[in-house]
TORKOL-4160 file (C-alpha; in steps of 0.2 Angstrom, whole numbers, padded with zeros to 4 digits, m for minus):
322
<pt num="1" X="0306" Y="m0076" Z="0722"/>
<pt num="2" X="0320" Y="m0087" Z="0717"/>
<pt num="3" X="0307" Y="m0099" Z="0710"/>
<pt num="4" X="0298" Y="m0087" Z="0701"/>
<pt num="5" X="0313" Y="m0081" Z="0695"/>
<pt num="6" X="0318" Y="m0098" Z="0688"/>
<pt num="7" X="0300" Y="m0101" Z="0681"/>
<pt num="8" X="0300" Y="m0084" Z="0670"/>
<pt num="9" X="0319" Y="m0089" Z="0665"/>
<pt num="10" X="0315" Y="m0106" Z="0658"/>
<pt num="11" X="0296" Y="m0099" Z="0652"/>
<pt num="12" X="0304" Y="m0087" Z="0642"/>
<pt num="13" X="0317" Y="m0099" Z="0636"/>
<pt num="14" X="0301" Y="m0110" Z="0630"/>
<pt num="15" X="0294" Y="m0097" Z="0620"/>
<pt num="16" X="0311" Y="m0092" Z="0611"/>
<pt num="17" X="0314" Y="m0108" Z="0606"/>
<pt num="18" X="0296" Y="m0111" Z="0598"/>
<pt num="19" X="0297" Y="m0094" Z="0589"/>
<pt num="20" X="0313" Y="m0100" Z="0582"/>
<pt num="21" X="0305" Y="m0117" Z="0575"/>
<pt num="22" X="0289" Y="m0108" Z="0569"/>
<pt num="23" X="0297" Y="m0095" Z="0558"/>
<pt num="24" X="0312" Y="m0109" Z="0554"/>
<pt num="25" X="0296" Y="m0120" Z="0546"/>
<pt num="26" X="0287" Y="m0104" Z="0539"/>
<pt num="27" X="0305" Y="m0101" Z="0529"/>
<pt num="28" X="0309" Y="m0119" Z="0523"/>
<pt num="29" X="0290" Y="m0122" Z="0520"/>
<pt num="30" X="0295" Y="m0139" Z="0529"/>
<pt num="31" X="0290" Y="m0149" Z="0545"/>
<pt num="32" X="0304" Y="m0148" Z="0559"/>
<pt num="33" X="0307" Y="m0167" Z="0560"/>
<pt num="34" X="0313" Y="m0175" Z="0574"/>
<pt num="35" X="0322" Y="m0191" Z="0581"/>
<pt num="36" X="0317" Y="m0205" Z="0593"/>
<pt num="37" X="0326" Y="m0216" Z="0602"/>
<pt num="38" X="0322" Y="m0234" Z="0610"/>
<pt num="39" X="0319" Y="m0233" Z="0628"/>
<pt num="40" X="0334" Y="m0247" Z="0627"/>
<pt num="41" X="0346" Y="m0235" Z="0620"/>
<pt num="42" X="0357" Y="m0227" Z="0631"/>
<pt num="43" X="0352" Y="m0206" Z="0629"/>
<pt num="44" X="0367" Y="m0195" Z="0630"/>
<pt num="45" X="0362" Y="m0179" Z="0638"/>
<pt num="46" X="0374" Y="m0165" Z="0632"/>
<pt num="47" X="0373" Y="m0152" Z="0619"/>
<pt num="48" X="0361" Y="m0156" Z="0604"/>
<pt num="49" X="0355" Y="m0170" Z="0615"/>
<pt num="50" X="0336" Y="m0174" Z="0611"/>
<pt num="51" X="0329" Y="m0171" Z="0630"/>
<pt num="52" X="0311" Y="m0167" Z="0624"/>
<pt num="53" X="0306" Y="m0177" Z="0608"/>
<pt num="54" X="0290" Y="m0171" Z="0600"/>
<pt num="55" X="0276" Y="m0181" Z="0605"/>
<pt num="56" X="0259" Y="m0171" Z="0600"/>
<pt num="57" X="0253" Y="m0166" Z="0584"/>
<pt num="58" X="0246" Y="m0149" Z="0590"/>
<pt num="59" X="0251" Y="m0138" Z="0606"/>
<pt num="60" X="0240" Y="m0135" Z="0618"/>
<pt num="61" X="0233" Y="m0118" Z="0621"/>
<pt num="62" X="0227" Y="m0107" Z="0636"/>
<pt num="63" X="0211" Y="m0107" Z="0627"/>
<pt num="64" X="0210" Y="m0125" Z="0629"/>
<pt num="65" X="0207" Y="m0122" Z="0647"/>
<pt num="66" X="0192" Y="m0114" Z="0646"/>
<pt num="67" X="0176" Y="m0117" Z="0641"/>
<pt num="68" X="0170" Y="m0114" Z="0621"/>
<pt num="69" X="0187" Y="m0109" Z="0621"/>
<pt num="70" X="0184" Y="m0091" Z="0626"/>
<pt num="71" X="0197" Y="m0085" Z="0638"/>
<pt num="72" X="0191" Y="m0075" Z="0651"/>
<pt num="73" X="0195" Y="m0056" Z="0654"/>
<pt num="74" X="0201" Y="m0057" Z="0672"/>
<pt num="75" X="0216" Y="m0072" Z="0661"/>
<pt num="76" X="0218" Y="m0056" Z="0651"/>
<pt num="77" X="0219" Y="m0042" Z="0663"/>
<pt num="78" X="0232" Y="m0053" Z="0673"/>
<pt num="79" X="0244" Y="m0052" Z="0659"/>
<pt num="80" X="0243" Y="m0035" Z="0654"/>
<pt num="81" X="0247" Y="m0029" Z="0670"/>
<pt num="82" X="0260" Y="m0045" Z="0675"/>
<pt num="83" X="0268" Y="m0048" Z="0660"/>
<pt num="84" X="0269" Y="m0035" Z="0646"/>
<pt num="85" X="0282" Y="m0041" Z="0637"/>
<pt num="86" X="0274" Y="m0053" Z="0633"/>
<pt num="87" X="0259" Y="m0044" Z="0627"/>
<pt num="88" X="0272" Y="m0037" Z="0614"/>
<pt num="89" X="0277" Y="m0053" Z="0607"/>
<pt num="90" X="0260" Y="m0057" Z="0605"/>
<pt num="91" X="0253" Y="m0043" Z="0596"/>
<pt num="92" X="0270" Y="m0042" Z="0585"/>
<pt num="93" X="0262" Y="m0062" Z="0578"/>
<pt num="94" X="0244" Y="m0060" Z="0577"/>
<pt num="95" X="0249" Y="m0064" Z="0560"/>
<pt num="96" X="0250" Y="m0081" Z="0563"/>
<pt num="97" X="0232" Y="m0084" Z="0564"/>
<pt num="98" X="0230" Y="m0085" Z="0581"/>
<pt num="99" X="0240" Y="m0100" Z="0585"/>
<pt num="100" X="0257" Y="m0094" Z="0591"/>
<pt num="101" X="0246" Y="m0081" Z="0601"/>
<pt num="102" X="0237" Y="m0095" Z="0614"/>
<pt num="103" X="0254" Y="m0101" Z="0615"/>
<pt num="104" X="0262" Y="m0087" Z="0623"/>
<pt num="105" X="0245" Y="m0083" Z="0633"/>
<pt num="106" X="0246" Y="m0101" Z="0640"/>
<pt num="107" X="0266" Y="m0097" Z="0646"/>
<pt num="108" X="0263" Y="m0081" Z="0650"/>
<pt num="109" X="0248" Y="m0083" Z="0662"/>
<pt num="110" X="0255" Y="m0097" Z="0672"/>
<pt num="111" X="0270" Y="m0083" Z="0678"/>
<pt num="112" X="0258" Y="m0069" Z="0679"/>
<pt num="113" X="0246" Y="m0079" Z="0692"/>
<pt num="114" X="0260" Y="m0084" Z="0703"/>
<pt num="115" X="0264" Y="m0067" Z="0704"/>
<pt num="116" X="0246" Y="m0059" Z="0704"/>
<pt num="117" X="0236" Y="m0072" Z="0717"/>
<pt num="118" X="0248" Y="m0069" Z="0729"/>
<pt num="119" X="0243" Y="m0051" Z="0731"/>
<pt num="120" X="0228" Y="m0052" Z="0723"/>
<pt num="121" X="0217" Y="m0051" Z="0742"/>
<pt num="122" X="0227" Y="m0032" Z="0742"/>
<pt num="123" X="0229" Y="m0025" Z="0726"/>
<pt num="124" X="0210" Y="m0030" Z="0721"/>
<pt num="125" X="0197" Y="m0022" Z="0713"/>
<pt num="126" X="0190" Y="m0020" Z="0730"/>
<pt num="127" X="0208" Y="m0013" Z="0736"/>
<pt num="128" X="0205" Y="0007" Z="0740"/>
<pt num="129" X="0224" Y="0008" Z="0738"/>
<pt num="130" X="0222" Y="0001" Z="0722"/>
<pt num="131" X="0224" Y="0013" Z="0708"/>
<pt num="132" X="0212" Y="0006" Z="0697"/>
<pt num="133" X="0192" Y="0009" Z="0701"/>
<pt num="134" X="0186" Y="0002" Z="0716"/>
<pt num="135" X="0171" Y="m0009" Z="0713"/>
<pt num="136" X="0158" Y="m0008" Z="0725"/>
<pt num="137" X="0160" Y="m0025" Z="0740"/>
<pt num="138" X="0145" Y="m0031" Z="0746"/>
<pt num="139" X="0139" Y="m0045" Z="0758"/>
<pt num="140" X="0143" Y="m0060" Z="0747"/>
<pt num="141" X="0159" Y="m0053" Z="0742"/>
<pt num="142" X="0165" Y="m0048" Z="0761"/>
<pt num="143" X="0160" Y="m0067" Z="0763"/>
<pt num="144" X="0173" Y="m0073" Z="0748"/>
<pt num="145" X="0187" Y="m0060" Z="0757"/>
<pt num="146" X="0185" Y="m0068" Z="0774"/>
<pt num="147" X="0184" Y="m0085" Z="0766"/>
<pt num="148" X="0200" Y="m0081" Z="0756"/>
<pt num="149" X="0208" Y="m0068" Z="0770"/>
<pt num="150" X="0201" Y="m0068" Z="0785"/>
<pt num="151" X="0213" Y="m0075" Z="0800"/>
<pt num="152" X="0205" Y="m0092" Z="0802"/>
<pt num="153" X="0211" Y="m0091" Z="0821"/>
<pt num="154" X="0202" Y="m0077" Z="0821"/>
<pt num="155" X="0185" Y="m0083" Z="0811"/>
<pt num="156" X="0185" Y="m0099" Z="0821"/>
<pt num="157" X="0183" Y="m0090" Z="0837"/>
<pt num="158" X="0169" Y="m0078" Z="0830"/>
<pt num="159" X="0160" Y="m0093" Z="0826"/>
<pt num="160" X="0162" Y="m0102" Z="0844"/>
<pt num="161" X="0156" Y="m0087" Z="0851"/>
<pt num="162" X="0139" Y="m0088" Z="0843"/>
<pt num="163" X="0145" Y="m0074" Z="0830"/>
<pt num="164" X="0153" Y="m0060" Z="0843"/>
<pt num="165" X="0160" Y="m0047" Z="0830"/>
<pt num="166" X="0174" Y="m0036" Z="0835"/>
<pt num="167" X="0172" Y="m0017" Z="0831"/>
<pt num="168" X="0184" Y="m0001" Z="0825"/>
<pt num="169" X="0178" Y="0016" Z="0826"/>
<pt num="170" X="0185" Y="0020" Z="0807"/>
<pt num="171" X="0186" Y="0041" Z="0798"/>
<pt num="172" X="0185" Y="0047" Z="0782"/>
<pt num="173" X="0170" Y="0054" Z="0769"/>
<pt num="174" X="0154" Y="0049" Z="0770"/>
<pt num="175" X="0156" Y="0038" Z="0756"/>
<pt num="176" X="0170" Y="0028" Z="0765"/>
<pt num="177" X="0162" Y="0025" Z="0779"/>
<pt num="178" X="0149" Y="0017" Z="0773"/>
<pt num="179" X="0157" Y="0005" Z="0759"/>
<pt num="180" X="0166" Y="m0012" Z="0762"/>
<pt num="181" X="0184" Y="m0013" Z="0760"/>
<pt num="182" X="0198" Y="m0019" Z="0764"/>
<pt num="183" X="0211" Y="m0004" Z="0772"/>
<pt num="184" X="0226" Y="m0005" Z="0784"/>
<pt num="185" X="0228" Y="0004" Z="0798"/>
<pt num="186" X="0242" Y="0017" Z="0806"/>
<pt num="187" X="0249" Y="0009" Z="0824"/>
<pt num="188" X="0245" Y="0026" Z="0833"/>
<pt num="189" X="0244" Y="0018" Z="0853"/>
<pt num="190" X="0262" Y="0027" Z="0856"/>
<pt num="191" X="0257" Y="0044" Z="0849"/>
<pt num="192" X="0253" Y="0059" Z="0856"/>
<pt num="193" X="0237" Y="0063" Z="0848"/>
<pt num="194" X="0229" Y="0046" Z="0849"/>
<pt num="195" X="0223" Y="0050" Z="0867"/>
<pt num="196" X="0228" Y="0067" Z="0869"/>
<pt num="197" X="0241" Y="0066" Z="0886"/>
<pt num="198" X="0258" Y="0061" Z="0889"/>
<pt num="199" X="0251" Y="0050" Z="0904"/>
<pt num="200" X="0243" Y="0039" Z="0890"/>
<pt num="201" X="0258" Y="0038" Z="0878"/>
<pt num="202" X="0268" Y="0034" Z="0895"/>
<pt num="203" X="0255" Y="0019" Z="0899"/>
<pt num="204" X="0257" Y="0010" Z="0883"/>
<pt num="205" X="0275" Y="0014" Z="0883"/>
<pt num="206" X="0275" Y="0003" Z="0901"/>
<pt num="207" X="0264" Y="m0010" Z="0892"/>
<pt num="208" X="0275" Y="m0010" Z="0876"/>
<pt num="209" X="0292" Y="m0016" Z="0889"/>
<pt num="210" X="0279" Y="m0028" Z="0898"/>
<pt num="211" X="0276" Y="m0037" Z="0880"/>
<pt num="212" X="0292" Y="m0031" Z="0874"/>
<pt num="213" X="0295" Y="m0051" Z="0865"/>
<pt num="214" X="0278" Y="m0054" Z="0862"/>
<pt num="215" X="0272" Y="m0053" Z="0842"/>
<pt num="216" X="0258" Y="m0041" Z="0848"/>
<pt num="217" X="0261" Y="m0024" Z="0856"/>
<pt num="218" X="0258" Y="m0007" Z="0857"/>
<pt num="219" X="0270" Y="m0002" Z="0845"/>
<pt num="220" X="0262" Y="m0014" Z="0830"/>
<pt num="221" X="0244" Y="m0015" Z="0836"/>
<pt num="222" X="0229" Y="m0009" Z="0837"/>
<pt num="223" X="0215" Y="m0006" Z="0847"/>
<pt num="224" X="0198" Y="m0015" Z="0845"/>
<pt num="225" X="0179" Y="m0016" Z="0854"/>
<pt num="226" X="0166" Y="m0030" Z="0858"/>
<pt num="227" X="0158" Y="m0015" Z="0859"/>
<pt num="228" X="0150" Y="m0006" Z="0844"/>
<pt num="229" X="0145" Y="0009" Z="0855"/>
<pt num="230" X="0162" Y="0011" Z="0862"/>
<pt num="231" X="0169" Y="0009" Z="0844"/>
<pt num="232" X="0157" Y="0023" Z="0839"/>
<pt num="233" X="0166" Y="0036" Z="0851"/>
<pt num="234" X="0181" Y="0037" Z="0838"/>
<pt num="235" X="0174" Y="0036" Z="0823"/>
<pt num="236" X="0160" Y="0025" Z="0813"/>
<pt num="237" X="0158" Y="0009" Z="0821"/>
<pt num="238" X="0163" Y="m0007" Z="0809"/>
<pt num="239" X="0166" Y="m0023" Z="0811"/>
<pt num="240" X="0186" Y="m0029" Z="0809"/>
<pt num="241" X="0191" Y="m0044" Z="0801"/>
<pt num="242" X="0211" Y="m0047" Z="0800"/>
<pt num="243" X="0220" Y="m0055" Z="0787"/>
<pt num="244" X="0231" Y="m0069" Z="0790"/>
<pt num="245" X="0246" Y="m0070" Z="0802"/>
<pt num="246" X="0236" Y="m0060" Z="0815"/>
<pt num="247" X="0240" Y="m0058" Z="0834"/>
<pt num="248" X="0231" Y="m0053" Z="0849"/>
<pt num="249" X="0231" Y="m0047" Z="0866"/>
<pt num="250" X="0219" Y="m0042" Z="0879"/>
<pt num="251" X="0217" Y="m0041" Z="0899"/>
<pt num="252" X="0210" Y="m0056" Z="0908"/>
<pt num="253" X="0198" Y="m0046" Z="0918"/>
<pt num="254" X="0191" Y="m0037" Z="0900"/>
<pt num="255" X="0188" Y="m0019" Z="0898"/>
<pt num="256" X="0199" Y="m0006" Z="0891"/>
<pt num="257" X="0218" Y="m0003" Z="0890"/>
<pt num="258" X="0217" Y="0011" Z="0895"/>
<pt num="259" X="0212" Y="0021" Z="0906"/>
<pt num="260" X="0215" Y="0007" Z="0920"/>
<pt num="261" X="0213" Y="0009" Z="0939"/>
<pt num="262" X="0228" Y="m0002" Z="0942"/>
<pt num="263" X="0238" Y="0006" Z="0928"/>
<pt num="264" X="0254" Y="0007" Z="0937"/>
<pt num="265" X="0257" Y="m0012" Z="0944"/>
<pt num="266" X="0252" Y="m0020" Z="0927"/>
<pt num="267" X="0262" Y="m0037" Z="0926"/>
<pt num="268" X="0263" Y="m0048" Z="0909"/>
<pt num="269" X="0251" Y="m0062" Z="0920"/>
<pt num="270" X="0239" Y="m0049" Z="0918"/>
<pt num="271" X="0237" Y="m0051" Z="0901"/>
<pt num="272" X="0231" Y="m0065" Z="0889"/>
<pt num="273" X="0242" Y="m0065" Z="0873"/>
<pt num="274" X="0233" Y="m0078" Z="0862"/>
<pt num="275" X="0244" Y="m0094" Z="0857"/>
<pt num="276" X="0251" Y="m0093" Z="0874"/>
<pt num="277" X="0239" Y="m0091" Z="0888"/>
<pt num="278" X="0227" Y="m0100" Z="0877"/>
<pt num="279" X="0226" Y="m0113" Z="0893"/>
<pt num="280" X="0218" Y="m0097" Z="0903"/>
<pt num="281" X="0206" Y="m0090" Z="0893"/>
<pt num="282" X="0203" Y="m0089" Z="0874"/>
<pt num="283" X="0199" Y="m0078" Z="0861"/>
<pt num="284" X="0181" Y="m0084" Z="0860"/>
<pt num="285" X="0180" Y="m0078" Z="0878"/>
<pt num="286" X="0184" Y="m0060" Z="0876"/>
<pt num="287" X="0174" Y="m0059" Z="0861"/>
<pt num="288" X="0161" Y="m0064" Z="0873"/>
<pt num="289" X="0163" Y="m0053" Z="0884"/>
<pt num="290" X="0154" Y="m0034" Z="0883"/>
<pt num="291" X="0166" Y="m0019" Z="0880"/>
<pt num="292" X="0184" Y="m0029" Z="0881"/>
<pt num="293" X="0196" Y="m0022" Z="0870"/>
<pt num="294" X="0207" Y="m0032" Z="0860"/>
<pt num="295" X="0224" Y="m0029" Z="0854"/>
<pt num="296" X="0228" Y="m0034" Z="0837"/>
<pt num="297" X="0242" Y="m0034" Z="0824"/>
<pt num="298" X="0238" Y="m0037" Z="0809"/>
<pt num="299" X="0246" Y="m0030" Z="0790"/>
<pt num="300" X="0227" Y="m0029" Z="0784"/>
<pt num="301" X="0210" Y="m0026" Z="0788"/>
<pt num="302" X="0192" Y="m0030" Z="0779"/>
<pt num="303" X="0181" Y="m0016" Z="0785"/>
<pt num="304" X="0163" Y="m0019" Z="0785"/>
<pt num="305" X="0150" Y="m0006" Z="0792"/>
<pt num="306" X="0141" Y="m0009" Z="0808"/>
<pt num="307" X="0125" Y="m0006" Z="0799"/>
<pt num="308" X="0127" Y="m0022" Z="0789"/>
<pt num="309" X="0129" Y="m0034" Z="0804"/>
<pt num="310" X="0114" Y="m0043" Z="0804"/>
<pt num="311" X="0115" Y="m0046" Z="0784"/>
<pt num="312" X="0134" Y="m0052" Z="0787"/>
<pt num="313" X="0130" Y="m0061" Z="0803"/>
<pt num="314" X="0118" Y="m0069" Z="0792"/>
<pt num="315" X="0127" Y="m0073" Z="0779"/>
<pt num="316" X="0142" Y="m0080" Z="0788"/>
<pt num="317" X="0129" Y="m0092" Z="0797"/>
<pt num="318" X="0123" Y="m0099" Z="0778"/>
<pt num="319" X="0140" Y="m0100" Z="0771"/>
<pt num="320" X="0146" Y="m0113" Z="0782"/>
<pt num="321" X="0162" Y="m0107" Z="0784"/>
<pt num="322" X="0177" Y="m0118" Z="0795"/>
C-alpha cells in the first residue's frame, strides 16, 4: 500500500504539473522552452534544477497502446470505478481536443490496474458478491479462473491424479446451484447445526487442539469429498477449486472426519497435513482415493456444477495447464 501510495502521489504530481504548462502555453500563446545541459556539465540537483529535460516532440498516450488507437472499455471501466478524480479532470478538458485527455487516461490507468488486478479474480464480473451483474461463467472461463486462481498445489495434484475432482455439497436457488462462480464459504465444522450433536462439535473441537499450530483446522476449514455422491447428501454436488494460498488436511487411512470408529484416541500421526507429511502420502493420493474427505482452508472457492465434469475434465485436459 505504501507503494501504491507513493505511485498515486507522484502520478498526480505529473499530471499537475502538465496542466500547469498546458494552460501556461494556451495563455502566452508561446512554446514552454527549455534548457539542456552537456552530459560534461556538472548538474546541480536543487530547486529549479532541470531533472527531466524535454526530450519528445509529442506525449505519448494510453491510446497509443492499443491498437487503431481505440481503447478498450474494460481500460475505461477500470478508471471510473478506481480513480474518479481523475475522470473529473478529464471531463473538466475535453476542450482540449482530446489531447490532454489520453494523457491523464495513460496516468491514471497505470494506478487503477495496480489497484484493480489485484482483486480483480474477487470482485469480477463473475463475483456473486459483486454488485454489479453477474455475467454468466462457462467452461472456458472456469478454465481462465483456475488458470489465473486456482491453487497450483492444488491443480498439479488434480492432474497427477488422472483428473480426480474433489466435491462440495453447495445450497441456495435453483439458479445458483447450477451456475459457475466463484463463492467463499462459512467455517461451520465447530457449530452446532453443521452435524446436529454436541458429540460432533466436541469431535472437531479435540481435532481442532490435535492441529492447534497447523495452518489447516477445524476452525478455518472446510470439509470436502472424493465423492460426488457423498457431496450430494448436503446439498448439490460441485466440484471445488481453491484459490491461492490453500491448505489441507485429511486421515491417512481415507474416509470421513467424522463419524470415526476410533474418534477418541485420534493422534496428530494420524493425520496427513499437506507440506509436512508430504514424505507419507500426498495430495494426489487422497484424491485417488474413493469417499476421503479432505480438509481445506482456503479464502476463496470457484464452484462448478457436477453436471459439467466431463466438459471441465475435458477442457482442462486440452488447455495444457501446469
Amino acid at each position: 500500500m505504501k507503494f501504491l501510495s507513493s505511485l498515486l502521489l507522484a502520478l498526480s504530481l505529473t499530471v499537475s504539473v502538465n496542466a500547469w504548462l498546458s494552460s501556461y502555453c494556451v495563455r502566452n500563446q508561446s512554446p514552454v522552452s527549455t534548457t539542456t545541459t552537456s552530459i560534461f556539465e556538472q548538474r546541480i540537483y536543487s530547486k529549479g534544477a532541470e531533472i527531466y529535460p524535454l526530450c519528445n516532440k509529442r506525449q505519448f498516450t494510453l491510446a497509443d497502446s492499443f491498437p487503431n488507437g481505440a481503447i478498450p472499455p474494460q481500460a475505461i471501466s477500470i478508471l471510473q470505478d478506481k480513480s474518479p478524480f481523475l475522470q473529473t479532470m478529464i471531463v473538466e478538458d475535453n476542450a482540449a481536443e482530446g489531447s490532454r485527455r489520453n494523457f491523464i487516461l495513460g496516468i491514471s490507468s497505470a494506478v487503477a490496474a495496480g489497484v484493480a488486478f489485484q482483486s480483480l479474480s474477487l470482485k469480477s464480473e463473475y463475483d456473486t458478491n459483486a454488485s454489479s451483474p453477474i455475467k454468466p461463467m462457462g467452461v472456458p472461463e472456469a478454465i481462465q479462473w483456475i488458470d489465473d486462481n486456482c491453487d497450483r498445489r492444488f491443480l498439479h495434484a488434480i492432474i497427477a491424479s488422472d483428473y480426480s475432482f474433489l466435491y462440495y455439497g453447495v445450497d441456495g436457488t435453483k439458479d445458483r446451484k447450477s451456475s459457475i462462480r466463484s463463492e467463499k464459504f462459512n467455517a461451520d465444522l465447530l457449530s452446532l447445526d453443521t452435524y446436529g450433536t454436541k458429540e460432533a462439535v466436541d469431535y472437531f473441537q479435540s481435532v481442532e487442539s490435535i492441529l492447534e499450530k497447523e495452518i489447516v483446522k477445524p476452525s478455518n476449514g472446510h470439509l470436502m469429498t472424493t465423492s460426488p455422491k457423498d457431496a450430494a447428501k448436503w446439498g448439490t454436488a460441485a466440484s471445488i477449486w481453491p484459490i491461492n494460498g490453500a491448505h489441507y488436511a485429511w486421515f491417512q487411512d481415507g474416509g470421513l472426519f467424522y463419524p470415526r470408529d476410533n474418534a477418541k484416541n485420534i493422534v496428530r500421526g494420524d493425520l496427513i497435513v499437506d507440506g509436512k507429511d508430504c514424505g507419507r502420502e500426498s495430495l494426489e493420493d487422497a484424491l485417488r482415493t474413493d469417499g476421503c474427505e479432505i480438509m481445506v482452508t482456503a479464502d476463496n472457492f470457484l464452484v462448478v456444477p457436477a453436471s459439467l465434469d466431463e466438459a471441465l475434465r475435458n477442457a482442462l485436459k486440452g488447455s495444457f495447464l501446469v
